[in-house]
C-alpha positions in Angstrom: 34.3 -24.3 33.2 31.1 -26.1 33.6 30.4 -26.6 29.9 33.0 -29.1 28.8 34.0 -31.2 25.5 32.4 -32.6 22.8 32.2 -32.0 19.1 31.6 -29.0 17.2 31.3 -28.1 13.6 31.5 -24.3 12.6 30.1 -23.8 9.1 32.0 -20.7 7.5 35.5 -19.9 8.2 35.7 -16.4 8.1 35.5 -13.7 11.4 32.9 -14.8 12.6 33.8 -18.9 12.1 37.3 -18.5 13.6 36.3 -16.6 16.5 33.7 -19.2 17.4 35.6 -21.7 16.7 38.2 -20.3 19.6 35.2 -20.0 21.7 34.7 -23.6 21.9 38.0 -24.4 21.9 38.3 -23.1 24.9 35.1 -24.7 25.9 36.7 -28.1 25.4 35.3 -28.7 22.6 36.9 -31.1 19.6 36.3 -28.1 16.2 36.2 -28.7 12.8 35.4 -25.3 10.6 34.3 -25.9 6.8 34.5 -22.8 4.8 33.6 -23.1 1.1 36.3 -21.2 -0.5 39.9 -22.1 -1.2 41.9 -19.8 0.7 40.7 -16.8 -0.6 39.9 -15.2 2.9 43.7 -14.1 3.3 43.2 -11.5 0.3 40.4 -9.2 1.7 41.7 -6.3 2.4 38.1 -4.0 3.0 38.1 -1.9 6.4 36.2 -2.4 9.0 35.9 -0.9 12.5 35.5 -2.0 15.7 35.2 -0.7 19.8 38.9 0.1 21.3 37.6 -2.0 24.2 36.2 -4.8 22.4 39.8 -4.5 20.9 41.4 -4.8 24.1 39.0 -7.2 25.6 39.9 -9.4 22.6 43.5 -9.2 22.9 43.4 -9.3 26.8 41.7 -12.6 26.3 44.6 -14.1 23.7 42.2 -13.8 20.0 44.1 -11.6 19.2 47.9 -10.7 20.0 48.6 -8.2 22.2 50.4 -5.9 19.4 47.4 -6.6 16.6 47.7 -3.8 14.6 44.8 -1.2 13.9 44.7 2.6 13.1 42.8 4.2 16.4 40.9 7.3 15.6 39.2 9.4 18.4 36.9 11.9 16.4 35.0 11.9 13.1 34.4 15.1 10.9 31.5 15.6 9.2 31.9 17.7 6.3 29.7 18.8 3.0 31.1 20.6 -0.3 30.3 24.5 -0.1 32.7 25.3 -2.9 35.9 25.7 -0.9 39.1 22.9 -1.6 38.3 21.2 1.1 34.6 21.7 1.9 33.1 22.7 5.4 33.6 21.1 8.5 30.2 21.2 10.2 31.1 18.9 13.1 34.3 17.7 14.7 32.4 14.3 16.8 33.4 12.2 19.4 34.2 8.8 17.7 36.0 6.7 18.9 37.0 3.2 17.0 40.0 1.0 15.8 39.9 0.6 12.0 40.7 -2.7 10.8 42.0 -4.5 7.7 39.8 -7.6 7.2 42.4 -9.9 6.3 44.7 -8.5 8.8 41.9 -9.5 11.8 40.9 -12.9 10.1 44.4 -13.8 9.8 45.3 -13.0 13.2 42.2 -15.3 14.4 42.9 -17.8 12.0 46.3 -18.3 13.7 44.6 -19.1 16.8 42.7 -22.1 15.8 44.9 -25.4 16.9 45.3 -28.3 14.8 44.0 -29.1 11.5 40.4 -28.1 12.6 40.3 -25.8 9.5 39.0 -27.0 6.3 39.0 -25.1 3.0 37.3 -25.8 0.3 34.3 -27.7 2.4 30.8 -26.4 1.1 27.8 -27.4 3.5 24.7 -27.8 1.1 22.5 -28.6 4.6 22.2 -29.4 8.0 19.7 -31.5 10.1 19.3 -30.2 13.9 18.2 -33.2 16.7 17.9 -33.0 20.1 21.2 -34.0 21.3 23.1 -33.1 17.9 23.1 -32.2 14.2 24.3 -33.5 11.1 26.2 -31.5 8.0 25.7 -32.4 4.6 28.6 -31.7 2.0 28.7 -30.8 -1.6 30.1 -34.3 -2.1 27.0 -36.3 -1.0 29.0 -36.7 2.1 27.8 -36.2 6.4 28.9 -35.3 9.7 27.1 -35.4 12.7 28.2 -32.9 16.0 27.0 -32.5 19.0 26.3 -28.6 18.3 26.9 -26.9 15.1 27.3 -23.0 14.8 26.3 -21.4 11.7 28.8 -19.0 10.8 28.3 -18.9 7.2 27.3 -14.5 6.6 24.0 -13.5 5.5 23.3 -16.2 2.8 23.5 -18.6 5.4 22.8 -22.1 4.7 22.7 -22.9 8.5 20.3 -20.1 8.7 17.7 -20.6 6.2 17.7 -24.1 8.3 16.2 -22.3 11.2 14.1 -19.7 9.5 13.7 -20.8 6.1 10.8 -18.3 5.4 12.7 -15.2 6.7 15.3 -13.5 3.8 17.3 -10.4 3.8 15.2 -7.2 2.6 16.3 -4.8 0.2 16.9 -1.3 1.8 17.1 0.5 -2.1 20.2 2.1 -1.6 23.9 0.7 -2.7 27.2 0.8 -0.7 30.5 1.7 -3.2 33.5 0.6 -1.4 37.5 0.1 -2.3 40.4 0.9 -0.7 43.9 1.4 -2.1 47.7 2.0 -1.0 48.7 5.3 1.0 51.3 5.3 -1.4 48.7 6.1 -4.5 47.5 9.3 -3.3 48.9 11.7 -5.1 47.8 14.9 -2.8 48.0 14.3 1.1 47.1 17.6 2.4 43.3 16.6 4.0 44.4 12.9 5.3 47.7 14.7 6.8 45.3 16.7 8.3 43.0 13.9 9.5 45.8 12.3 10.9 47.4 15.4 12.9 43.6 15.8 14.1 43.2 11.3 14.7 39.7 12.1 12.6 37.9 9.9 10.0 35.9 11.5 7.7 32.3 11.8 6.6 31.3 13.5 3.4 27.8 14.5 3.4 25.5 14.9 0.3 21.6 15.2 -0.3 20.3 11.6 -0.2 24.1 9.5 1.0 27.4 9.8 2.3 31.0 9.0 2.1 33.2 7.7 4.6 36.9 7.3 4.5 39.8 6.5 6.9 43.0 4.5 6.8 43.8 1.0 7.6 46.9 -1.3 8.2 48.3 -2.7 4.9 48.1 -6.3 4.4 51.4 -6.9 6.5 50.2 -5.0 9.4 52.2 -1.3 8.8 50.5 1.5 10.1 53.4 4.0 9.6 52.0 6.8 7.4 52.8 5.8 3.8 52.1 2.5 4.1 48.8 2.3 5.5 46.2 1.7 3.1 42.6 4.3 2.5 39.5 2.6 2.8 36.2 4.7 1.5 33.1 3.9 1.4 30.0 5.6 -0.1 25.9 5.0 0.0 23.8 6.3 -2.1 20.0 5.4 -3.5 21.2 2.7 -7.1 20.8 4.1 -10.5 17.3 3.5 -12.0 16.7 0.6 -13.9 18.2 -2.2 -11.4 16.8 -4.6 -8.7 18.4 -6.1 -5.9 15.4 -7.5 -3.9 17.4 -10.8 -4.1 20.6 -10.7 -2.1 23.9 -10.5 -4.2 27.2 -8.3 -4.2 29.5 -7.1 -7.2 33.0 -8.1 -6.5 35.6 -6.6 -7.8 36.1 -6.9 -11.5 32.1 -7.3 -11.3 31.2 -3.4 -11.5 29.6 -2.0 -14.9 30.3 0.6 -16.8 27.3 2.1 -16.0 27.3 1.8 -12.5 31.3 3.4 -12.1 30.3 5.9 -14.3 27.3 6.9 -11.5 29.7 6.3 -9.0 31.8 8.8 -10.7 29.6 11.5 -10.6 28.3 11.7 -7.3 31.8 12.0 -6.1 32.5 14.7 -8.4 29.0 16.3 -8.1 29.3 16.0 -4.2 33.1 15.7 -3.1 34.9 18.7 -2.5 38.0 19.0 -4.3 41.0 17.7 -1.7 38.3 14.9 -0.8 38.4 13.4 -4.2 41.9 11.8 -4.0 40.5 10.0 -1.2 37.7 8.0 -3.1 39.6 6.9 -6.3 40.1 3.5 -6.8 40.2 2.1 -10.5 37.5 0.2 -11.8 38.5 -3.0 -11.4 39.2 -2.5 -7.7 35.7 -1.2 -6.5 33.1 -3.6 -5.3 29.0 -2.8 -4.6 27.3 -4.1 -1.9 23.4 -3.7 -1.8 22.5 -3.0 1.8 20.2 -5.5 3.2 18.8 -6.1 7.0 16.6 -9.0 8.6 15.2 -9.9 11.8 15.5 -13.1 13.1 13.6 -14.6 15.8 16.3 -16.8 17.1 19.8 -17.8 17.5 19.3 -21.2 18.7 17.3 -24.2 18.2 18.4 -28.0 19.8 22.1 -28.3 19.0 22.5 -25.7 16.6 23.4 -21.7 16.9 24.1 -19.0 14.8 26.7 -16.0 14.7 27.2 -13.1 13.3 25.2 -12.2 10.0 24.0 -16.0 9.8 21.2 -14.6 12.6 20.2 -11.0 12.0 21.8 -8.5 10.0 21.6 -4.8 10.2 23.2 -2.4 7.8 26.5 -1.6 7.3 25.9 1.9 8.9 26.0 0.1 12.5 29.7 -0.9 11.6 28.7 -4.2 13.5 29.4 -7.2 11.1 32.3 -8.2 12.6 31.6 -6.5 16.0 28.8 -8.1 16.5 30.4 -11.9 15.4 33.1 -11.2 17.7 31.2 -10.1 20.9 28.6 -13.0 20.0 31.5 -15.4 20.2 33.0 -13.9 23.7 29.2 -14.5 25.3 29.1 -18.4 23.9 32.6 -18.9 26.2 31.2 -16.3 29.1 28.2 -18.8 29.3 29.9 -22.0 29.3 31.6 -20.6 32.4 28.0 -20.8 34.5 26.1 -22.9 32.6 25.5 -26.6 33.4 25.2 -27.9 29.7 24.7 -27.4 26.6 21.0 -27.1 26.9 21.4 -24.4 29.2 24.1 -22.2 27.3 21.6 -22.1 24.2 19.0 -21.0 25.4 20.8 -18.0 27.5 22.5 -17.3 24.1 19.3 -17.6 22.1 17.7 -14.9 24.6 20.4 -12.5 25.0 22.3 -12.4 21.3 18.5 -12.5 19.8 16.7 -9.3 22.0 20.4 -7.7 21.1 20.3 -8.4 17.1 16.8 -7.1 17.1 18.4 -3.5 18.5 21.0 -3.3 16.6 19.0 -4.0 13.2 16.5 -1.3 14.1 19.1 1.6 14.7 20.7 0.4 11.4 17.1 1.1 9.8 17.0 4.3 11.7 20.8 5.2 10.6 20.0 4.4 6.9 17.0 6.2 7.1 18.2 9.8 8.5 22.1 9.3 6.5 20.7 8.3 3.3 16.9 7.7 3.0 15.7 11.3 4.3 19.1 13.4 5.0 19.2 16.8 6.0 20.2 20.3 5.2 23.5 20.2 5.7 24.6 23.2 4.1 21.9 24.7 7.1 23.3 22.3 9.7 25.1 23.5 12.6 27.0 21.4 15.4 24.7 21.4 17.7 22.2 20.6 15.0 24.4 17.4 14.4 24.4 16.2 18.0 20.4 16.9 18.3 20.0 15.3 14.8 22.7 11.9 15.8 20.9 11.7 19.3 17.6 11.5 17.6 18.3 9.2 15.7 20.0 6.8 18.3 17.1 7.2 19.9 18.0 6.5 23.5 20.4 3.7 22.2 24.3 3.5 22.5 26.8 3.4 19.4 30.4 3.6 19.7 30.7 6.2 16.7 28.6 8.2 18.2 30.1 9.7 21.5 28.3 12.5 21.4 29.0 15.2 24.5 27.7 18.8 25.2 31.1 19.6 24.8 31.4 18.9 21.3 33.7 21.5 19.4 31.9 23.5 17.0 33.1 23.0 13.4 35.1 25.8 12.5 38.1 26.5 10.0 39.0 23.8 7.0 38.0 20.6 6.9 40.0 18.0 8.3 
């Protein structure tokens, strides 16, 4: 290792914080991650997906244990309601991705973080970046100085609006729905039995949004069937009447009236029948989150970096929040491998994670865009229509949901 030791603080202690802060660990490095919450993180339970080889790579390089636990699927099926139980499958796509429980994958990075290097309960109101360090300012009035400090603190990044305090996340004018609830729940498992026999995932497509769903493990891990948990999402333009130019979320518990009674009917307007089952969570279990993007035009300035959706973000149609946190940290330990100091690793980081964030936040647009913003015909789309209409809109690009083939198989007979 050619970079080695010295202090680092990592503000935010969530996926992206803990797999920095094993980064630098392995750097050398003496870490210290502040998240402002009080052991909350354990409790998420939303899905997320990530590569099968970033998966392996991950587990290959000890972040996570070799037996972490995820629910691999290999092919996605689009389908669309045409009046039938379980709707028309119009494409059976190559898809290949590990869906994750987020507290199952924090947890198991957590673990990995030595010491008492963890801090809960440890807001950062500001930081001040010099040459050869940078100092953290605390809610109490207190300060810390470090010889590099990653901002790892999510798209309201305090860290962040440090280095670009002029550049915020815009409004896309379309909402995400999400939840997820126990296997156990559903009281009708014909179409996941049959997503499971066929190791799909599901997309259900309706004029302006979609709906995804697919299992994850349960907060102990189990992926047996029965006591996995359903995770479904679904974007659609918001309601009239609202505005979310200024970033902000619903939680749980947080959702109006109003706003589950629109979620309500477009999943009865849109959903076939046997798909239903899959999207019902009660009311006080579904969150919203307003899907927002931004460019940034770095990653690194003196002794201070970001990671994850403290740089750019792109929108949750990319899958990449936590895929592109994790892959960020593996390149800050790949480059303290060949680079003389810490000069030198920030600025190959700043170049690389920077020209990639850009990509990834302009297919997001384009996915939004042709998914939500200006869908197609789908009750006219054929298979090969989907893999002419997916390829467009990668546009030359590389996704792993989208392993598109001239092979793919036509979708024929019931859905799922």
């Amino acid at each position: 290792m050619k970079v080695r030791g010295g202090t680092a603080g990592v503000v935010g202690g969530s996926i992206a914080g803990c797999a920095a802060a094993i980064a630098l660990e392995r750097l050398g490095c003496e870490v210290t991650v502040f998240e402002r919450s009080s052991g909350a993180l354990r409790d998420r339970g939303s899905g997320i997906a990530i590569p099968r080889a970033l998966r392996d790579r991950l587990a290959h390089a000890g972040y996570l244990p070799s037996d972490y636990p995820g629910c691999d699927r290999s092919t996605r099926h689009w389908v669309h309601a045409d009046g039938s139980d379980s709707g028309r499958l119009i494409w059976s796509q190559p898809s290949a991705a590990t869906m994750c429980n987020w507290g199952v994958l924090w947890r198991s990075l957590r673990e990995r973080i030595s010491g008492t290097g963890y801090l809960d309960d440890s807001p950062v109101v500001g930081v001040r970046d010099e040459e050869d360090g940078a100092t953290l300012t605390f809610q109490d009035g207190g300060h810390r100085r470090f010889q590099l400090v990653v901002g790892a603190d999510g798209y309201r990044s305090t860290v962040g609006s440090m280095l670009h305090p002029n550049t915020v996340p815009t409004y896309a004018g379309y909402l995400m729905w999400r939840g997820n609830f126990p296997e156990s729940r559903l009281q009708d498992r014909r179409l996941l039995d049959r997503m499971d026999a066929a190791d799909a995932w599901m997309t259900v497509c309706f004029p302006g949004g979609h709906g995804l769903v697919y299992p994850i493990p349960d907060f102990d891990g189990k992926t047996d069937r029965g006591k996995r948990r359903i995770n479904w999402v679904i974007y659609a333009a918001q309601p009239a009447g609202l505005n979310f130019d200024k970033p902000v979320s619903i939680p749980p518990g947080g959702v109006s009236a109003r706003l589950h009674q629109h979620y309500r009917e477009l999943v009865e307007r849109y959903f076939p029948p046997l798909c239903r089952g899959l999207f019902d969570s009660p009311h006080e279990e579904i969150s919203i989150q307003p899907v927002y993007d931004r460019i940034v035009d770095c990653y690194a300035r003196n002794r201070v970096l970001l990671i994850g959706d403290a740089g750019s973000v792109s929108r949750p149609h990319t899958a990449s929040g936590a895929t592109k946190a994790l892959q960020d940290a593996l390149q800050i330990e790949a480059l303290g491998a060949r680079s003389e100091g810490w000069p030198s690793l920030l600025a190959s980081y700043d170049e690389e994670r920077t020209r990639f964030a850009r990509s990834l936040v302009e297919l997001g647009r384009r996915m939004g865009r042709d998914q939500v913003q200006q869908t197609p015909p789908w009750p006219s789309m054929t298979a090969q229509d989907m893999d002419l209409w997916t390829k467009a809109t990668l546009d030359g690009e590389t996704h792993y949901f989208y392993g598109n083939a001239v092979t793919s198989r036509p979708g024929t007979g019931p859905a799922c």
